[in-house]
N, C-alpha and C positions, 0 to 999 in steps of 0.2 A: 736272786737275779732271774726274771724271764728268760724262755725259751729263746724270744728274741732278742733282747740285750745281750744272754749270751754269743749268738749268731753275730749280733753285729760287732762282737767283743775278738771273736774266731777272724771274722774276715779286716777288721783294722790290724791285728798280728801279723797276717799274710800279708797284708799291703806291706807291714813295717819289713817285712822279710824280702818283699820283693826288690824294696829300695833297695837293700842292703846287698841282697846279691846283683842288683845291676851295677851298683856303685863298681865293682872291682875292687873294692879295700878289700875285701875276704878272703884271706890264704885258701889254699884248695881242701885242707883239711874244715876249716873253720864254716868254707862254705858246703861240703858235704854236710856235715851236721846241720846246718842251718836248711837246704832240702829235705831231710829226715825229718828235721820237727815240720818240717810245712806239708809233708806228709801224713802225719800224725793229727797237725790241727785241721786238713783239709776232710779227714778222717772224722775227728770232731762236728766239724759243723756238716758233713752230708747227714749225718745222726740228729745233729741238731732241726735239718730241714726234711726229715721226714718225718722226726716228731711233729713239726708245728702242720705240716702235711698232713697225718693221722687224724691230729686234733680237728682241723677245717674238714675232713670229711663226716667226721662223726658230729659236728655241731651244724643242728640245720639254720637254713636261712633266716633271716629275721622275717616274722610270719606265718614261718612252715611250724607244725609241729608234726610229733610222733601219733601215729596213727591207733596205735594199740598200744 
């Protein structure tokens, strides 16, 4: 899986997590945990978005090359 299919794999989770905690079905225990992991996968994909960040600074423009 891509840097970005991962990424888009991180933030479709969050969505699913956001339903779930706006819904109110989620006991207060159940919804605890369920913030916990969405801090974990938010945790996940900023690592994800620096990577692909890192990657686009080191690859130059189409055209551009390296000089030396």
């Amino acid at each position: 899986m891509s840097s970005v299919e991962h990424l888009e794999d991180l933030i479709a989770r969050l969505e699913r997590a956001a339903e779930q905690l706006r819904s109110g079905e989620l006991s207060a225990d159940a919804a605890a945990t369920m913030v916990e992991d969405c801090a974990a996968l938010a945790t996940q994909a900023a690592a994800e978005l620096e990577q692909l960040a890192r990657a686009e600074i080191f690859t130059p423009a189409p055209g551009q090359d390296t000089l030396l």
